[in-house]
C-alpha atoms as one frame of an Amber mdcrd trajectory, in Angstrom:
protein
 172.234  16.767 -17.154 169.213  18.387 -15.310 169.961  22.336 -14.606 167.399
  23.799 -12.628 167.170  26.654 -10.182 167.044  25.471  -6.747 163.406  26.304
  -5.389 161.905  24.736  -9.182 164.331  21.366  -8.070 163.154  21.480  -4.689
 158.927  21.948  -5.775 159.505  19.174  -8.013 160.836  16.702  -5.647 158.312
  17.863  -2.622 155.806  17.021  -5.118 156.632  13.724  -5.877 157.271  13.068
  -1.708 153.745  14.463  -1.324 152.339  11.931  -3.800 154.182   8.801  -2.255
 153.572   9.225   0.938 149.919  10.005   0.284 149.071   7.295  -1.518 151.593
   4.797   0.474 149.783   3.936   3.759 153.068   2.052   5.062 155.235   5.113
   4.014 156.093   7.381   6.382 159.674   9.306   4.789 160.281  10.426   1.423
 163.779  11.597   0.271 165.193  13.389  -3.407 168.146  13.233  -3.868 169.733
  15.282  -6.885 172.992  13.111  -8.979 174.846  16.175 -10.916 176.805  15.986
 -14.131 179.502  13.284 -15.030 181.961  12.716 -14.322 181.777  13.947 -10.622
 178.324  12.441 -10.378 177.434  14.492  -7.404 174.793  13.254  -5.059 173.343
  15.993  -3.424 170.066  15.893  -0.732 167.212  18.432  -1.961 164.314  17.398
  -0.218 163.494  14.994   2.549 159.506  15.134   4.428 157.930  12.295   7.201
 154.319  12.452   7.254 152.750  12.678  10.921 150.860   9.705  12.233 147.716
  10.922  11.053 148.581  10.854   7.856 148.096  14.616   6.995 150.944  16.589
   7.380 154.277  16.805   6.117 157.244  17.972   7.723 160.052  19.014   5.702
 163.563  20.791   5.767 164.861  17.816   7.615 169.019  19.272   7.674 171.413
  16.882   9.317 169.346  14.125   8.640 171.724  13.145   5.653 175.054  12.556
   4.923 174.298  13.902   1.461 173.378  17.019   2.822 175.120  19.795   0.819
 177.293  19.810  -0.445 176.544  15.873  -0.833 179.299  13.234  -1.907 180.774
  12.599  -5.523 180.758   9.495  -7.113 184.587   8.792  -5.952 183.084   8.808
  -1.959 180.062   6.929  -2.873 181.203   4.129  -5.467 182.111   0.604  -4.510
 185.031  -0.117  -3.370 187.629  -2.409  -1.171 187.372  -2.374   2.255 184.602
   0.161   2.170 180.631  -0.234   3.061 178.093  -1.268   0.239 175.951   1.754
  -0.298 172.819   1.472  -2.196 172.824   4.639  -3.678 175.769   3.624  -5.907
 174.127   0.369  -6.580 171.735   2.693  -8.095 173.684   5.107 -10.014 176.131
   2.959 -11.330 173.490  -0.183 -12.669 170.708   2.080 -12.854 168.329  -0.285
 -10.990 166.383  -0.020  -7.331 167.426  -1.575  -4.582 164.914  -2.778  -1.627
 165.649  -3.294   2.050 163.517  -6.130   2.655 165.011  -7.016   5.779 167.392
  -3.909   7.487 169.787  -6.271   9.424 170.812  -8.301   6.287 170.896  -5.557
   4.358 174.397  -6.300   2.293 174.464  -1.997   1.452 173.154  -1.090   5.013
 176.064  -2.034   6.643 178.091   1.207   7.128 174.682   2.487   8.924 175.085
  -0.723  11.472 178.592   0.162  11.861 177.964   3.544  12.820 175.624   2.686
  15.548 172.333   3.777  13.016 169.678   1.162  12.902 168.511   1.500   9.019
 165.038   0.568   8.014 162.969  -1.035   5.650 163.336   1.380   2.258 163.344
   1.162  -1.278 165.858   3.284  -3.509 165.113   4.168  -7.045 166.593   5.810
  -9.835 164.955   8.725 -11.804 166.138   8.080 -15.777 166.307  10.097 -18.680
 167.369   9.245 -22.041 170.586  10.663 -22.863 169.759  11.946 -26.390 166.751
  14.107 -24.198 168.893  15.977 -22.457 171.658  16.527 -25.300 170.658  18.440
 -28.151 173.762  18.471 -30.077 174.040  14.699 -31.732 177.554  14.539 -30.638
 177.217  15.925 -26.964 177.361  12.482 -25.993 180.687  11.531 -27.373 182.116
  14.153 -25.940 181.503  13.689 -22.019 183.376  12.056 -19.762 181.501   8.832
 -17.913 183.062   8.225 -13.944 184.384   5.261 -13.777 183.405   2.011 -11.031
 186.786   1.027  -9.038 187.542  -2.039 -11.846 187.850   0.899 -14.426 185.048
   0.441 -16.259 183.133   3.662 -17.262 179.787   3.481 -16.030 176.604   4.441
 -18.297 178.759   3.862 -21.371 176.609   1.417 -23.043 173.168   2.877 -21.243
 170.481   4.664 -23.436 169.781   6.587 -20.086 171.395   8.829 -17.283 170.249
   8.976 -13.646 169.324  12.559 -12.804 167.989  11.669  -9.204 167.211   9.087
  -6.632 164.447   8.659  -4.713 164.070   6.282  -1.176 160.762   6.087   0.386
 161.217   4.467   4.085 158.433   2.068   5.458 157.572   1.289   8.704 156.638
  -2.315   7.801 158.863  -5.205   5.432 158.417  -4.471   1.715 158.988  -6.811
  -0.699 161.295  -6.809  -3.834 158.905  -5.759  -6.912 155.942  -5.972  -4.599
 153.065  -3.399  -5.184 154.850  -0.669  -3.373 158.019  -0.527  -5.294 156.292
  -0.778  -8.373 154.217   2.651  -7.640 157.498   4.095  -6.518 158.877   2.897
 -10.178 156.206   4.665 -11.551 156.494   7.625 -10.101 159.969   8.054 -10.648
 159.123   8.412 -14.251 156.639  10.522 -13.642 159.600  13.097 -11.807 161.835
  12.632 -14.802 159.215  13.401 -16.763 158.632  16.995 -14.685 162.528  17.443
 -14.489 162.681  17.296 -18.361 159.757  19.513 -18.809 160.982  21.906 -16.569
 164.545  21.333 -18.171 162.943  22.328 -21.866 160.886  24.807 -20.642 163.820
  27.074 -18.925 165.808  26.274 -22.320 162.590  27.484 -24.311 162.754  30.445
 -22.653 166.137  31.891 -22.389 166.378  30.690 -26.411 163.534  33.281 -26.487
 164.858  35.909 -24.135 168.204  35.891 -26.619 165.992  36.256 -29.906 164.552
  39.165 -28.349 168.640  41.023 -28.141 170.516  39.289 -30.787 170.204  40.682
 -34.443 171.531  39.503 -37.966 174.621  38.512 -37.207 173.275  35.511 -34.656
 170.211  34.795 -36.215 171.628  31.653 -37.915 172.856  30.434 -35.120 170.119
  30.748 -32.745 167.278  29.467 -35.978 169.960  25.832 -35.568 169.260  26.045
 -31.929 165.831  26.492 -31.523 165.045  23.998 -34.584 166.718  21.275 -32.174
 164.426  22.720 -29.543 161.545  21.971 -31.986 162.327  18.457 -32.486 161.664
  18.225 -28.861 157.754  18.179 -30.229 157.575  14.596 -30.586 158.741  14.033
 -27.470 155.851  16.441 -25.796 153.553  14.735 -27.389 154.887  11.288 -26.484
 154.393  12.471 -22.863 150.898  13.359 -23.384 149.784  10.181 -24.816 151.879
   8.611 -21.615 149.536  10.713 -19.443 146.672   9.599 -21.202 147.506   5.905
 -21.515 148.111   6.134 -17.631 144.529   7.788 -17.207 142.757   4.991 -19.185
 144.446   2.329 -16.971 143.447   3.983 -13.761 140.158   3.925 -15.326 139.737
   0.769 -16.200 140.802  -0.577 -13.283 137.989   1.402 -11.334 135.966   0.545
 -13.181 136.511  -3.297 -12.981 136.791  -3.148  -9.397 133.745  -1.034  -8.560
 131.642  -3.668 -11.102 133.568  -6.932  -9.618 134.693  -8.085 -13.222 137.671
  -9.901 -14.004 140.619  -7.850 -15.611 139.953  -9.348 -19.324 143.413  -8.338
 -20.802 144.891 -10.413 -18.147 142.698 -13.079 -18.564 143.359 -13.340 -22.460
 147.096 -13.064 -22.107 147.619 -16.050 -19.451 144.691 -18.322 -21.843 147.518
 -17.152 -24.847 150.675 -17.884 -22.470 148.756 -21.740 -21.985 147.965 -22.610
 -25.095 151.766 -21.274 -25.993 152.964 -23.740 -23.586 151.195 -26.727 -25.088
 152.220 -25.953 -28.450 154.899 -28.379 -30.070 156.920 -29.239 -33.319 157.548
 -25.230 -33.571 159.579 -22.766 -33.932 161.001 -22.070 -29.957 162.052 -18.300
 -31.752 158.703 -17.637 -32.690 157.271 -18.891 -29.439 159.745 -16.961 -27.270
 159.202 -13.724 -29.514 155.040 -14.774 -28.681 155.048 -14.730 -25.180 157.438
 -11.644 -24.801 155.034  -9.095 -27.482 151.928 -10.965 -25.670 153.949  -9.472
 -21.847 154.521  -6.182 -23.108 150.802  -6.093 -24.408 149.649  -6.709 -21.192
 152.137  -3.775 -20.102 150.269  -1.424 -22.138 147.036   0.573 -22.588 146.366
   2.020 -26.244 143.214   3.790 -27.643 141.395   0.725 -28.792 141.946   1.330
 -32.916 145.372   1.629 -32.352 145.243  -1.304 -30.001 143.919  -3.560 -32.433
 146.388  -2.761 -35.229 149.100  -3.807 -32.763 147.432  -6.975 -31.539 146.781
  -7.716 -35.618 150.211  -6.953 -36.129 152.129  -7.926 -33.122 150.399 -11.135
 -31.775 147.678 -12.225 -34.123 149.780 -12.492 -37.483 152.638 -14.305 -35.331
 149.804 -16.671 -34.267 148.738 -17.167 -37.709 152.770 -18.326 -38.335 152.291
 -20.914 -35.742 149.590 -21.993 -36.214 150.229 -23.095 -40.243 153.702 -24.483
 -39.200 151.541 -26.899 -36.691 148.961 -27.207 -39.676 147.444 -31.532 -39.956
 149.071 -31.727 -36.648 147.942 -32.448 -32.853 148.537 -29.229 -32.044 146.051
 -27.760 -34.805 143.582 -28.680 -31.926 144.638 -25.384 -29.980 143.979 -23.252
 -33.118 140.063 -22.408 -31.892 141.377 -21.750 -28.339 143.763 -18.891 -29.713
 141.332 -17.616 -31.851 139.366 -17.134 -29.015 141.953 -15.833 -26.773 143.067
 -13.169 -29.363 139.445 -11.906 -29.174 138.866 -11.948 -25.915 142.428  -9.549
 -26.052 140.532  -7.281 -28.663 137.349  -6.873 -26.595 139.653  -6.278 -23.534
 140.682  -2.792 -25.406 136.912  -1.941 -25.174 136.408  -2.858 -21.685 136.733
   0.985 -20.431 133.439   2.145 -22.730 131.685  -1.353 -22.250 127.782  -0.038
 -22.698 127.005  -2.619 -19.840 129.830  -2.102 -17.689 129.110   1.769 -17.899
 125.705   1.244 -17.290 126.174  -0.154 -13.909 128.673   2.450 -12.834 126.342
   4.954 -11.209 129.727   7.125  -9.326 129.783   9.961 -11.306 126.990  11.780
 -13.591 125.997  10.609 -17.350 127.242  13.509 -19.076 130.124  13.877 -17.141
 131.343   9.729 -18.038 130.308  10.201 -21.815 132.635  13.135 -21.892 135.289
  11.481 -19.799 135.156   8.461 -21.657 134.896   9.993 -25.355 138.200  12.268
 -24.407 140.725   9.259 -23.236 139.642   6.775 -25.823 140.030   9.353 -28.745
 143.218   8.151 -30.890 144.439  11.667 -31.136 148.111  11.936 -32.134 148.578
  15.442 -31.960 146.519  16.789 -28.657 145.866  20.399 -29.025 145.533  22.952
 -25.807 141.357  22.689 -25.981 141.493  19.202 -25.642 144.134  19.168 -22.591
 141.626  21.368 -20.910 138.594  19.667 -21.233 140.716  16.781 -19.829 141.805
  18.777 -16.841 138.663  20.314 -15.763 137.160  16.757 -15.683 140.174  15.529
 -13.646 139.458  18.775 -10.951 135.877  16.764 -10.265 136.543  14.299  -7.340
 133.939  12.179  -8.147 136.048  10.320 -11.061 138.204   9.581  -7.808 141.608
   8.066  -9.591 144.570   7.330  -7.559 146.493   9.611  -8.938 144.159  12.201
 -11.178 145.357  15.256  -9.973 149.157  14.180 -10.150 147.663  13.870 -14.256
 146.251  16.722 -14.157 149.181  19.046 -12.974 151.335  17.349 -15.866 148.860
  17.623 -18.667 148.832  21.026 -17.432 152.383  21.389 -17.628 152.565  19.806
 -20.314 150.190  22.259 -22.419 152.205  25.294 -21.236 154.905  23.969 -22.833
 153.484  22.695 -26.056 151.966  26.846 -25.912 155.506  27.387 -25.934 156.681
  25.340 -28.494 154.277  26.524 -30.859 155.176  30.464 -29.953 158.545  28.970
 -30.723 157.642  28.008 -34.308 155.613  30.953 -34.815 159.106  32.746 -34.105
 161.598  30.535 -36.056 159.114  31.069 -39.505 159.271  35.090 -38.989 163.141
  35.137 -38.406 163.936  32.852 -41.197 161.431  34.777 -43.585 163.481  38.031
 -42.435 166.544  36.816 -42.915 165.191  35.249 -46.805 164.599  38.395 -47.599
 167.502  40.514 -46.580 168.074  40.593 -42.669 166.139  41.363 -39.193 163.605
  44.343 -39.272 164.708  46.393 -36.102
């Protein structure tokens, strides 16, 4: 699980508080709250803050306003149970989704607040996930921990790809709604902390793997080459992070862009023509159909460089089209063949829509050169950044007139990011000149 010193845990999670409740008018409290290693599944307050009325200030080191305050409750004083109050928190750990108050006084996990005289209010809960084989290096960590178990005796997490490493609940002073726009930002986010957690995770492993190279001599070198090659393969997974970053930055973009132009979102647009003429298909394959409109969903989930976009609408949606399409061949439904063809290239243009000449044109916000750079960085189908191009990224995301909802939150991971893909390469650097050594007769001292 995460294992970080307590002021890095504590930045972290006043960071992602800052951002919420900044960007969430109806937000006014922000809590972290840090779930340790299995099995005792600790859940531990680190950081709570309530923005002032004005909206900009934040008060923090909130003690006593908690039960989790340290040293916070394990899982076996949390879970569900008989005869004791629903909390949401372990609705969280244990099934690993949110949970949203929508109304306080019906609350079914807000109930042990009521009966201690504490009128809860309207909040959302969610769970900060990493994958499990993130945080475990060796391939057969996982088999050897022990999952808590929920009070039927079922272990929890068993069957999950993920651990939760955190919760977060954001309080409102107004009704939210279940997946309404605020809980999805809140979802977002939470990656966005994992993400941080697990950088800060690899980077504080990075760097005590380096602080040993620097005392141990022949007789550990083995040992420590195995470790820091599994640190390595932790590349990909920097890189994935990146292009997350980036893939974020291009929708943020696009959608200021739209708005500030008044166009229709054209992805959008494409997908629901698709999802209709899907529905009026017959005589086929209801497999193919349903394996259709799920690719054409997560499509619509997604924002890729615009090559790489069209290979996976070509591959993904349009050969799966084709399918259909010849199974309904001399048939009524051939009738809907033009309408798809049309709808799969509106979907192709929509990958363009963030360097559309005439779109661009009429977006006067920020400077020429300052767009052409902006928008030849993001849409470049790069799939190994290196640190130049991270900075050319950043210092356009330090100019305020881009104004993104969340462009400096980008540009303090991308900067995080590069640090530790600095480190990873020092790493490699490293593992070459020790293995060479040790080739060719041991460690020069």
């Amino acid at each position: 699980m995460i294992n970080l010193d307590k002021d890095t845990l504590e930045k972290a999670c006043k960071e992602i508080i800052e951002t919420i409740l900044f960007c969430l008018s109806n937000a006014y409290k922000g809590t972290v709250y840090h779930i340790g290693p299995p099995p005792e599944l600790r859940a531990v307050r680190v950081a709570s803050g309530i923005i002032d009325e004005r909206r900009e200030k934040i008060e923090w080191e909130l003690e006593g306003s908690s039960d989790f305050d340290p040293p916070g409750k394990s899982w076996l004083e949390y879970r569900d149970e008989p005869n004791r109050p629903l909390e949401a928190m372990a609705w969280c750990v244990e099934k690993q989704k949110s949970w949203t108050s929508e109304d306080p006084k019906q609350d079914i996990r807000g109930r042990r607040y009521r009966k201690e005289g504490v009128l809860e209010d309207y909040h959302h809960m969610e769970p900060v996930l990493i994958r499990k084989s993130d945080l475990i290096i060796d391939n057969n960590g996982a088999a050897n921990i022990t999952f808590p178990t929920n009070f039927e005796g079922k272990r929890i997490w068993e069957d999950s790809d993920y651990v939760v490493v955190a919760v977060i609940k954001i309080n409102f002073r107004s009704p939210i709604k279940i997946n309404g726009p605020e809980t999805k930002i809140i979802k977002k986010l939470s990656r966005t902390l994992g993400t941080e957690l697990l950088s800060y995770q690899l980077k504080n492993e990075s760097l005590q793997i380096m602080k040993r190279l620097a005392k141990e001599k022949l007789e550990t070198c083995n040992a420590l080459a195995h470790t820091l090659r599994n640190a390595l393969a932790k590349s990909g997974l920097i890189f994935s992070l990146i292009k997350l970053e980036l893939s974020t930055l291009r929708e943020q973009w696009e959608k200021k862009l739209l708005q500030d132009c008044k166009q229709k979102e054209l992805k959008r647009e494409a997908i629901e023509e698709l999802n209709r003429a899907l529905e009026k298909m017959g005589g086929s394959s209801d497999k193919l159909k349903k394996s259709l409109a799920e690719v054409q969903q997560k499509f619509l989930d997604m924002s890729l460089p615009p090559d790489m976009g069209e290979r996976w609408v070509k591959m993904q949606i349009e050969e799966k089209w084709n399918k259909l399409l010849h199974e309904t061949a001399n048939k009524q439904d051939e009738k809907y063949a033009k309408e798809v063809r049309q709808g799969i290239e509106k979907l192709k243009k929509s990958l363009y829509i963030g360097k559309d000449p005439a779109l661009l044109s009429n977006y006067k916000n920020i400077p020429e050169e300052l767009k052409k750079e902006w928008i030849d960085l993001i849409y470049r189908d790069v799939d190994y950044p290196d640190p130049e191009f991270l900075d050319r990224i950043s210092r356009i995301l330090e100019d305020k007139t881009l104004n993104l909802p969340y462009q400096e939150k980008s540009r303090k991971s991308l900067i995080r990011l590069k640090a530790l893909l600095e480190i990873i390469s020092e790493l490699e650097h490293n593992i070459n000149t020790i293995l060479n050594q040790v080739l060719n007769g041991g460690i020069k001292t």
